[in-house]
Residue frames as qw, qx, qy, qz and C-alpha x, y, z in Angstrom:
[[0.460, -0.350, -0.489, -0.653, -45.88, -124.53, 14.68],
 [0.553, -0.419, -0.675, 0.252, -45.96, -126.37, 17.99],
 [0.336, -0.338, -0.518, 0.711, -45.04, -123.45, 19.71],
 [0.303, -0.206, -0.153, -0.918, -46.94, -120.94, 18.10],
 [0.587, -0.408, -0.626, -0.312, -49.99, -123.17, 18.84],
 [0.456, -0.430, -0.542, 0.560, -48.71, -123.10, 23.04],
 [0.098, -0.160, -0.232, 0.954, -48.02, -119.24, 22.92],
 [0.435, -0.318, -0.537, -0.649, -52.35, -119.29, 21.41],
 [0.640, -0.549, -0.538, -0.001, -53.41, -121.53, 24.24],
 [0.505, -0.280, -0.487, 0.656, -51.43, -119.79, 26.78],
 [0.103, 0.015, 0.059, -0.993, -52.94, -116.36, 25.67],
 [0.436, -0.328, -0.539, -0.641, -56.01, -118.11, 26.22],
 [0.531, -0.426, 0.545, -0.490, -55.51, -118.91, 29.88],
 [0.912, -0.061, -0.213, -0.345, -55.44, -122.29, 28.89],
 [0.718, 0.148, -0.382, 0.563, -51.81, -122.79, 29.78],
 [0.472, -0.872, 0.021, -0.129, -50.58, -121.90, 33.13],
 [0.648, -0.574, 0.246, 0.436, -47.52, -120.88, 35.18],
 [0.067, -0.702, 0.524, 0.478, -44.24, -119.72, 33.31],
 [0.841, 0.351, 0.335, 0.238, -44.08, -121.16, 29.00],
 [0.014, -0.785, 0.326, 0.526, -40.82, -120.14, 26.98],
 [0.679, 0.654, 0.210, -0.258, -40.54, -120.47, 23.47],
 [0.523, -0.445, 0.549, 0.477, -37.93, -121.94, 21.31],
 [0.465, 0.826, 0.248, 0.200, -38.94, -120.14, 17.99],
 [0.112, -0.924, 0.363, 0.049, -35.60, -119.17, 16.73],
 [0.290, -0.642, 0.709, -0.033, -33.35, -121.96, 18.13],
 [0.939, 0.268, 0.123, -0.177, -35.02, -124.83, 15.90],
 [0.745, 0.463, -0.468, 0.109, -31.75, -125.76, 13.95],
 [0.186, -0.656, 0.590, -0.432, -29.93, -126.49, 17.30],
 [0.709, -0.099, 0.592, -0.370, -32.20, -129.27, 18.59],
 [0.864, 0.442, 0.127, -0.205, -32.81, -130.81, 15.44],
 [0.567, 0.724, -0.392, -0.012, -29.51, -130.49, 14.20],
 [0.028, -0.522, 0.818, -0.238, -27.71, -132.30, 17.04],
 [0.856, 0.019, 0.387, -0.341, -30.38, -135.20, 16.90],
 [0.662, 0.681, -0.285, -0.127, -28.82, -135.84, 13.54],
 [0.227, 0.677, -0.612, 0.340, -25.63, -136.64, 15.89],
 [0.457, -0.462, 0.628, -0.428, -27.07, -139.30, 18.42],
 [0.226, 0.289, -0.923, -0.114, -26.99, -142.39, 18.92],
 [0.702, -0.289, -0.594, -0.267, -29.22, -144.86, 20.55],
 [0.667, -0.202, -0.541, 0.470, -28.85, -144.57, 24.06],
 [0.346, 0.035, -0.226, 0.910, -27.06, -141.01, 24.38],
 [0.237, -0.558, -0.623, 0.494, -29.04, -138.80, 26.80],
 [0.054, 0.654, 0.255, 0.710, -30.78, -135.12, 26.56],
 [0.265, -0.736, -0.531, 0.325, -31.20, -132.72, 29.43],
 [0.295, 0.493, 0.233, 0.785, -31.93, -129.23, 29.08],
 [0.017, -0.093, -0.325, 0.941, -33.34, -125.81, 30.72],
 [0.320, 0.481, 0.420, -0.700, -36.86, -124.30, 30.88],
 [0.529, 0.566, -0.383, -0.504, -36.84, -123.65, 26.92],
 [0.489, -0.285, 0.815, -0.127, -37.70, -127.14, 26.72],
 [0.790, 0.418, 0.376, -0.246, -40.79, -128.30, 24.44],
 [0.407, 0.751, -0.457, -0.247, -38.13, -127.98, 21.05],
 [0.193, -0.614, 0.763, -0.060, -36.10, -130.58, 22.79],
 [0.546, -0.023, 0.814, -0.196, -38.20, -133.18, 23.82],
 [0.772, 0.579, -0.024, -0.260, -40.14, -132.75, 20.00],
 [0.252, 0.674, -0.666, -0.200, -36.55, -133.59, 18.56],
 [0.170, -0.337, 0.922, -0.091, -35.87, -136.54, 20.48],
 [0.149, 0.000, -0.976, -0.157, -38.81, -138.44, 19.37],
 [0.192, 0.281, 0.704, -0.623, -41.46, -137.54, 22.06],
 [0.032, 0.626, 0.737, 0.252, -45.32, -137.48, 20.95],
 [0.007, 0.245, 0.212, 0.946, -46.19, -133.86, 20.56],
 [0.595, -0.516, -0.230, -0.572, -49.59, -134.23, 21.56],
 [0.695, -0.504, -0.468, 0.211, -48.09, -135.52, 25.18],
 [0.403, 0.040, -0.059, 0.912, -46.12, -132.82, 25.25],
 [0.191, -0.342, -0.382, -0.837, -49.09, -130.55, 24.41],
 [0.704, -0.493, -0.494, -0.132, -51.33, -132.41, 27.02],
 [0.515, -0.289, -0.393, 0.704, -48.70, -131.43, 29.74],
 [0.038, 0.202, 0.108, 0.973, -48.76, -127.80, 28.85],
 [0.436, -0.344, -0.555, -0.619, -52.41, -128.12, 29.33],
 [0.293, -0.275, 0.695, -0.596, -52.15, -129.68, 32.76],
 [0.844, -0.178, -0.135, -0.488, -53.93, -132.98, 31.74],
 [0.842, -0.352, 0.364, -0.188, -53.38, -136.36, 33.30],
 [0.880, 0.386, 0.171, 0.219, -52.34, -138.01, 29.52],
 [0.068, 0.976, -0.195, 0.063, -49.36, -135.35, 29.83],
 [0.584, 0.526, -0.556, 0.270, -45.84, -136.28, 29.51],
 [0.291, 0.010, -0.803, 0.521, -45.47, -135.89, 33.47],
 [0.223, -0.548, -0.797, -0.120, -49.47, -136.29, 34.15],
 [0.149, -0.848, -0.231, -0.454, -49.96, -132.79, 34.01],
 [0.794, -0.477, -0.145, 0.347, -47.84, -132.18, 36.81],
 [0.667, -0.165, 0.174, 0.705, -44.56, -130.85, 35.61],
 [0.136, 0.898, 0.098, -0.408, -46.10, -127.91, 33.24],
 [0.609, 0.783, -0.128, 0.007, -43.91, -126.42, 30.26],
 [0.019, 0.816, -0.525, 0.242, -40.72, -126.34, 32.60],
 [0.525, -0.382, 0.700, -0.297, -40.91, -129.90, 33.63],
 [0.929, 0.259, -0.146, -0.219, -41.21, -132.54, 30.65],
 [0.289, -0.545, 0.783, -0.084, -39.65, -135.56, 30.72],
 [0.880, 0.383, -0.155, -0.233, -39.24, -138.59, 28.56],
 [0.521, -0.558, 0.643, 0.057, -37.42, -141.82, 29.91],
 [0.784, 0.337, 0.429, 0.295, -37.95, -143.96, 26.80],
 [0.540, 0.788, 0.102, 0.278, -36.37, -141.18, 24.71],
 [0.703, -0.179, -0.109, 0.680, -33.87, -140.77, 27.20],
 [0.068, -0.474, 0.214, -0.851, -34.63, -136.67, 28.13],
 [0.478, -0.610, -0.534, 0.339, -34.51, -135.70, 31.48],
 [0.053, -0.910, -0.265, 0.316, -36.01, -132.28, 31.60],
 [0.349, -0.732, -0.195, -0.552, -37.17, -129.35, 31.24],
 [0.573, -0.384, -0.592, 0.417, -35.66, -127.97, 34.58],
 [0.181, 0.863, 0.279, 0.379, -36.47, -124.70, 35.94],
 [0.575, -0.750, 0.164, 0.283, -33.94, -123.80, 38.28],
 [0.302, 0.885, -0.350, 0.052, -31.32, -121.65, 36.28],
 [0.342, 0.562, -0.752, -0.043, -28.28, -124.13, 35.51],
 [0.776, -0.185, 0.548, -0.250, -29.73, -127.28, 37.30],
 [0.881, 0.455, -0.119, -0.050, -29.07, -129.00, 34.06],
 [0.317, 0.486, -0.771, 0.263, -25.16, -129.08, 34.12],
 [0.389, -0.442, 0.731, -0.345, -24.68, -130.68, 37.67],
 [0.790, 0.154, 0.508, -0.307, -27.50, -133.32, 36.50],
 [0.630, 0.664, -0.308, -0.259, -25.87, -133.74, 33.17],
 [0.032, -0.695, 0.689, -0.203, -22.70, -134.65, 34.81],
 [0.311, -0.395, 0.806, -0.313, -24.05, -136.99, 36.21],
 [0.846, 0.458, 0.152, -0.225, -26.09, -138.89, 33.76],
 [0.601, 0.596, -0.512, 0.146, -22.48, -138.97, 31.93],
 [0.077, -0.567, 0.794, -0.208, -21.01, -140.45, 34.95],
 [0.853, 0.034, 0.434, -0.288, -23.66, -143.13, 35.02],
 [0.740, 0.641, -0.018, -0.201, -22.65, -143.85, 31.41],
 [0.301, 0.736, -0.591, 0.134, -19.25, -144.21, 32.20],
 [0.428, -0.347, 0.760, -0.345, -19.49, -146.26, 35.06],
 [0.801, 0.203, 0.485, -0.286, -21.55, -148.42, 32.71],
 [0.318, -0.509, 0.649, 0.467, -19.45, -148.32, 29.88],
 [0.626, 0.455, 0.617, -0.142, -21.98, -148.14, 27.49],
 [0.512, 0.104, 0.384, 0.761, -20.35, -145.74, 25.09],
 [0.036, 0.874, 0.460, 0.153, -23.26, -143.08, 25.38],
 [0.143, 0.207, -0.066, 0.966, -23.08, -139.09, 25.29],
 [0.162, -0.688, -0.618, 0.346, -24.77, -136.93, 27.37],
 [0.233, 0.453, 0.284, 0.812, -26.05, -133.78, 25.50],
 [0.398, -0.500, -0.457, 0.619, -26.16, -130.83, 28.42],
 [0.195, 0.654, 0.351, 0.641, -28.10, -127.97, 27.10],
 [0.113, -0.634, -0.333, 0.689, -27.90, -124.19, 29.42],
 [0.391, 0.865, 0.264, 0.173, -28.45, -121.01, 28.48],
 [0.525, 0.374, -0.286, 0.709, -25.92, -118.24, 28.16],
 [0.276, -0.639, 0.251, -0.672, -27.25, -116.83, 31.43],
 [0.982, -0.149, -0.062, -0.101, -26.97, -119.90, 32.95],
 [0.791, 0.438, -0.249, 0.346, -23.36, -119.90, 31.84],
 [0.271, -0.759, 0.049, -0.590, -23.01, -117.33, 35.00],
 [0.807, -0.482, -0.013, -0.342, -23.64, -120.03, 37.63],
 [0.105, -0.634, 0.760, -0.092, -21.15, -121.52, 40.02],
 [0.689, -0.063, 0.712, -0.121, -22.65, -125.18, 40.22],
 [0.503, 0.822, -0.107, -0.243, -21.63, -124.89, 36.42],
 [0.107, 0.831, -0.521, 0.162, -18.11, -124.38, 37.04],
 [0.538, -0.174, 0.787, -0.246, -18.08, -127.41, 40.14],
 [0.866, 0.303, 0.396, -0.033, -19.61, -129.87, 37.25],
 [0.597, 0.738, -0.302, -0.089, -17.20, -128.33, 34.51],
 [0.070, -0.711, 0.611, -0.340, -14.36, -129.56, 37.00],
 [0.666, -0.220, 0.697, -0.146, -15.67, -132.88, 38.22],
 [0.919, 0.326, 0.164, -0.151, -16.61, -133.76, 34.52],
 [0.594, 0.670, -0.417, 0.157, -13.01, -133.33, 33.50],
 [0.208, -0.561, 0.761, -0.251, -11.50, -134.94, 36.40],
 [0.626, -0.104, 0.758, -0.148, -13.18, -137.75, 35.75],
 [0.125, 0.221, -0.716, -0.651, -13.36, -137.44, 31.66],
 [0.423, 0.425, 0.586, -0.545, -16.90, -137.72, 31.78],
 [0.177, 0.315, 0.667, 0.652, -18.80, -138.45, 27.79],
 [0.021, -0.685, -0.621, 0.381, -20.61, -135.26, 28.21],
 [0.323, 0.286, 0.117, 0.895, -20.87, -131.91, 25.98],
 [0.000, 0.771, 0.446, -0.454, -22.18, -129.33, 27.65],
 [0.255, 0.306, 0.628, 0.668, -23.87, -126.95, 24.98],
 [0.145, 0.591, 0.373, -0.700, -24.87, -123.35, 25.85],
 [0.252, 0.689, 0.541, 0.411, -27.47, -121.95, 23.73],
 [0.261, -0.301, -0.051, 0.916, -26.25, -118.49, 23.69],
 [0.178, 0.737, 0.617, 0.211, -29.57, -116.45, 22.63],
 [0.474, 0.232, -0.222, 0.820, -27.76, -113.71, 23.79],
 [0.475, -0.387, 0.179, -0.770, -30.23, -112.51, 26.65],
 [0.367, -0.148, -0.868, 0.299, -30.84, -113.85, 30.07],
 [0.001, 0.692, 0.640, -0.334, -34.34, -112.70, 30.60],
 [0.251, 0.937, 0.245, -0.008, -34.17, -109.34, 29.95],
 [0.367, -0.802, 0.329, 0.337, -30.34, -108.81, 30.28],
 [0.774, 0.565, -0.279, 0.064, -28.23, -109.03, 27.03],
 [0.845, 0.238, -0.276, 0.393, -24.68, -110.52, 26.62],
 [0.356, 0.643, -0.073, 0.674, -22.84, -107.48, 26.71],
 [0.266, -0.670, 0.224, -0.656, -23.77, -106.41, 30.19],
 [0.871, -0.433, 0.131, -0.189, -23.96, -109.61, 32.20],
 [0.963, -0.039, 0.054, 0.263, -20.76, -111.19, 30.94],
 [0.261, -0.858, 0.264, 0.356, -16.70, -109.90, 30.92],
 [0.268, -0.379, 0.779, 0.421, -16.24, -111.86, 28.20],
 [0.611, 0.282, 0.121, -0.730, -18.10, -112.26, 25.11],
 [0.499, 0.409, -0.747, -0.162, -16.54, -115.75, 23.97],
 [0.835, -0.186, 0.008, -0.518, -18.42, -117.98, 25.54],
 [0.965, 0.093, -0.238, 0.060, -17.06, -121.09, 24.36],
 [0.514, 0.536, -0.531, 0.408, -13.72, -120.62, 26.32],
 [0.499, -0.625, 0.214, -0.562, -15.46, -120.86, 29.48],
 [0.996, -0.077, -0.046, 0.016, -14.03, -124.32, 29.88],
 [0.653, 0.495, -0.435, 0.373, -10.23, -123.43, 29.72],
 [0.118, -0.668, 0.532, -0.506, -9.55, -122.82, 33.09],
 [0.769, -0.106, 0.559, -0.292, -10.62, -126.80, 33.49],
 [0.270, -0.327, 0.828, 0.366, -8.75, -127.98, 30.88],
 [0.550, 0.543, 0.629, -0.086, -12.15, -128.43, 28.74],
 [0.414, 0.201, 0.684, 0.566, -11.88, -128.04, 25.20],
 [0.327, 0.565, 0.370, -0.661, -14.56, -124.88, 23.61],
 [0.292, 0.041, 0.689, 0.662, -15.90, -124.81, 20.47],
 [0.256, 0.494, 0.049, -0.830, -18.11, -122.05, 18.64],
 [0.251, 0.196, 0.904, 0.286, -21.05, -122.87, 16.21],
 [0.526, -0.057, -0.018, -0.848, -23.75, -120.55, 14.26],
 [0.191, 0.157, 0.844, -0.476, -26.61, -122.26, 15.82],
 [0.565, 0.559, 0.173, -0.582, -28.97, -120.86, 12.95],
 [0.591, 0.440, -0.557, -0.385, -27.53, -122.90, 10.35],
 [0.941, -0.068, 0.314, -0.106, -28.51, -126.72, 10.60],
 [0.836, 0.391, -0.354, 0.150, -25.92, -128.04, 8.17],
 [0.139, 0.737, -0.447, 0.488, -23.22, -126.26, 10.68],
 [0.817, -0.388, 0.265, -0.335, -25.11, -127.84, 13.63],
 [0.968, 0.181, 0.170, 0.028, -24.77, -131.26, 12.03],
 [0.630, 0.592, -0.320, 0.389, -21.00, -130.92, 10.62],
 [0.076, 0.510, -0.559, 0.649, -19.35, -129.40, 13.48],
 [0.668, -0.445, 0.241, -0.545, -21.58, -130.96, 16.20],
 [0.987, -0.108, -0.102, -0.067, -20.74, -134.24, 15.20],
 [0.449, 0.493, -0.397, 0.630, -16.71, -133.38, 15.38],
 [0.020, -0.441, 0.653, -0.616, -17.37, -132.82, 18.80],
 [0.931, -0.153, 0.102, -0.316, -19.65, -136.08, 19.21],
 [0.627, 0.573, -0.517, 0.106, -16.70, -137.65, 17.82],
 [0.059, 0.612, -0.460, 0.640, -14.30, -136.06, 20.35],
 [0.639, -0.375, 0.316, -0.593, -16.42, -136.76, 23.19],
 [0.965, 0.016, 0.122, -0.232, -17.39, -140.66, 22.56],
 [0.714, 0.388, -0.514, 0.277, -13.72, -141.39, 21.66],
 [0.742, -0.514, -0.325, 0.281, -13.06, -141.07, 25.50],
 [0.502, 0.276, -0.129, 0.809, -11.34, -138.10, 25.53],
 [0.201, -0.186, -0.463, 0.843, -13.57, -136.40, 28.14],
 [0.302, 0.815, 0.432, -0.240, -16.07, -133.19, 27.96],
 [0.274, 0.231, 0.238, 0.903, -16.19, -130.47, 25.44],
 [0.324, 0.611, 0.362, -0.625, -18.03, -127.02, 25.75],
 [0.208, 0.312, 0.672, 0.638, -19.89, -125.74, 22.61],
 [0.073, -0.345, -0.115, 0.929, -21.06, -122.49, 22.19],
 [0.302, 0.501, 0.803, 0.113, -24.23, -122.08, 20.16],
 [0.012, -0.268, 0.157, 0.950, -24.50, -118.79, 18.75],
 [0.036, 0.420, 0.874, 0.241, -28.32, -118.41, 18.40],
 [0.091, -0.162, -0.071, -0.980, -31.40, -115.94, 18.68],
 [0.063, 0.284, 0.949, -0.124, -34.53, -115.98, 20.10],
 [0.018, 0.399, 0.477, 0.783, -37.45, -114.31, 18.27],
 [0.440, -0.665, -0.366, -0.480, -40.04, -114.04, 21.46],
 [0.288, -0.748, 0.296, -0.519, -39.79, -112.86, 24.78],
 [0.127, -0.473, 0.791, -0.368, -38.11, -114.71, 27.55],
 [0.251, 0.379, 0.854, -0.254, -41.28, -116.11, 28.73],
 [0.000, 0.560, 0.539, 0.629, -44.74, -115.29, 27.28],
 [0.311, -0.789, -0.398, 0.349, -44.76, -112.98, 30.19],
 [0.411, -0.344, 0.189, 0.823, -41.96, -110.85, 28.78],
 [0.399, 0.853, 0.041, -0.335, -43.03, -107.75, 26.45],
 [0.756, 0.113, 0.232, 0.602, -39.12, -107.87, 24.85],
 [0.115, -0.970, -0.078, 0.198, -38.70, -104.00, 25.56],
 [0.324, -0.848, 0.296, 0.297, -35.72, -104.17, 25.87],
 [0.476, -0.118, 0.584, 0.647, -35.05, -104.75, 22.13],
 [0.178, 0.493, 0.085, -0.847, -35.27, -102.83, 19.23],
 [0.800, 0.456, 0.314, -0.230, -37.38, -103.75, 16.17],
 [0.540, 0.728, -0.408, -0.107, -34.18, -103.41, 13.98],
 [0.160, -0.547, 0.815, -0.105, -32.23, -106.12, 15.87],
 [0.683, 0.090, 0.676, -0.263, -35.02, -108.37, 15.90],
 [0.604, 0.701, -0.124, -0.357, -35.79, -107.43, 12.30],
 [0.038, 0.639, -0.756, -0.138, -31.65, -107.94, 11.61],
 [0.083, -0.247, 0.964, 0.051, -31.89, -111.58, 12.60],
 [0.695, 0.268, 0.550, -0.377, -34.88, -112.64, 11.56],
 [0.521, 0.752, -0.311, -0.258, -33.06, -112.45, 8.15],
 [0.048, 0.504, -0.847, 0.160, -30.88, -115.15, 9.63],
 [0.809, -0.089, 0.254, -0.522, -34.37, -117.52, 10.65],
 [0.151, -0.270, 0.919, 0.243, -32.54, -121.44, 10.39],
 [0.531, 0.319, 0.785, -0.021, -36.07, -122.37, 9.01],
 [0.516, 0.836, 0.099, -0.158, -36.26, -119.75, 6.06],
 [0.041, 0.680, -0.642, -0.353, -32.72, -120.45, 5.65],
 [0.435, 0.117, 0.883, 0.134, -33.25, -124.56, 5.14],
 [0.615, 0.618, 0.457, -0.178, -36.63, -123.61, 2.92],
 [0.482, 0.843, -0.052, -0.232, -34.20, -121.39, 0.61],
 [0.234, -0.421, 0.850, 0.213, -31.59, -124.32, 0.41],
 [0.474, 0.201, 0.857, -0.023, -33.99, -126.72, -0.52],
 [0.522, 0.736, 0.431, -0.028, -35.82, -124.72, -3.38],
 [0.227, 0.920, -0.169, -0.272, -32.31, -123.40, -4.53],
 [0.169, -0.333, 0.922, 0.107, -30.89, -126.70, -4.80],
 [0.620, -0.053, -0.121, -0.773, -34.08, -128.00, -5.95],
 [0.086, 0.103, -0.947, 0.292, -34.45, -130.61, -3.32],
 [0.115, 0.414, 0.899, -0.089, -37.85, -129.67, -3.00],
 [0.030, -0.605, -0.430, -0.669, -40.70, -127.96, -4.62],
 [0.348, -0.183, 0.353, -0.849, -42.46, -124.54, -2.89],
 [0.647, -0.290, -0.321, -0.628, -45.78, -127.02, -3.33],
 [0.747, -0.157, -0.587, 0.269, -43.99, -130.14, -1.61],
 [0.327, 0.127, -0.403, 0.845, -42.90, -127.25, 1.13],
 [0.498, -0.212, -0.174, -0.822, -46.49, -126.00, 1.43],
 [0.811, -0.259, -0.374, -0.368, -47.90, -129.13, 2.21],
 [0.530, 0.024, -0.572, 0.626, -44.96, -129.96, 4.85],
 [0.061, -0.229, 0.191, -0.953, -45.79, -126.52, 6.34]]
């Protein structure tokens, strides 16, 4: 709802500069909150506002950034691609394609050097996955066994380019073997999965045993940015997975387990 409400204001001119939408990738964020602890860090890409909602952040400061007011997460300043939240421990919303790893890395080396037992949850995209200052952080975090997972959200398009054409390999998660990093593959539309398998590699991670990658196998429903038309897909693909949506799957767990009524689900809504 949050972001529907941004991609309104922004087609009102009330939002400026570059806003991307994380309608789609909802059981990701949420589901790996489920997995932290007190302490353990967020940092993430452009496709940000999902994130910082998870961890805790007030919505309406979040909302107030977007806006470009003063009361704004980073006093209007920072914009959709730049939130930030030090009491909730996220650090960004960064727009510079893979700036997140390098800065991940190193948020997990702080953590080590303090010896506090925290994780550092390193979110790219799968076009991100691409980048060489990636590759140089996948390498220093495993030479020094760094508590870090670095966790591509694989919407399978990087802007307008799909998987299939940008990458030589369509297994993601193995992008870590050639650094001795661990990979592991998750549907990203199903929150229980999140939460089950995510923590198995919170586990992993916080037992000192280094990074892991994770591979998020997810979809996004709206265009790159709210600049993007999404030409370059076809209404049956989108269609396809919207049949896969991790919030109409949860609603048709819960009212086929009857965990909760459609009214109680109504009034949530």
């Amino acid at each position: 709802r949050f972001e529907e409400r941004a991609a309104q204001l922004y087609g009102m001119g009330l939002i400026a500069g570059f806003c991307h939408l994380y309608i789609g990738q909802e059981a990701i964020a949420s589901g790996m909150r489920h997995t932290m602890q007190k302490g353990d860090k967020v940092i993430t890409t452009y496709r940000d506002h999902g994130h910082m909602i998870a961890v805790g952040s007030d919505p309406k400061a979040i909302m107030a950034e977007l806006l470009g007011r003063k009361d704004g997460s980073s006093k209007g300043k920072g914009g959709s691609m730049h939130l930030f939240d030090l009491e909730n421990h996220f650090y960004g919303g960064h727009g510079i394609v893979g700036a997140s790893v390098p800065i991940g890395a190193g948020l997990a080396f702080a953590d080590k050097y303090r010896d506090n037992n925290n994780v550092t949850y390193c979110y790219f995209g799968d076009g991100a996955a691409h980048q060489g200052q990636v590759y140089e952080s996948f390498n220093m975090a495993k030479l020094w066994n760094l508590p870090v997972l670095f966790i591509i959200e694989n919407n399978h398009y990087a802007m307008g380019t799909s998987q299939s054409r940008a990458s030589s390999s369509d297994d993601l998660s193995k992008r870590g073997e050639g650094f001795n990093i661990p990979g592991v593959k998750i549907n990203g539309m199903d929150i229980f999965e999140v939460i089950r398998e995510g923590q198995k590699c919170v586990d992993y991670v916080r037992s000192g045993n280094g990074p892991i990658l994770v591979e998020m196998d997810t979809y996004r429903y709206r265009g790159h940015s709210m600049s993007d038309p999404a030409t370059y897909r076809s209404k049956e693909e989108v269609n396809c997975k919207k049949e896969l949506d991790p919030i109409d799957s949860l609603r048709k767990h819960l009212l086929e387990n009857k965990l909760a009524s459609e009214s109680e689900i109504e009034k949530i809504d």
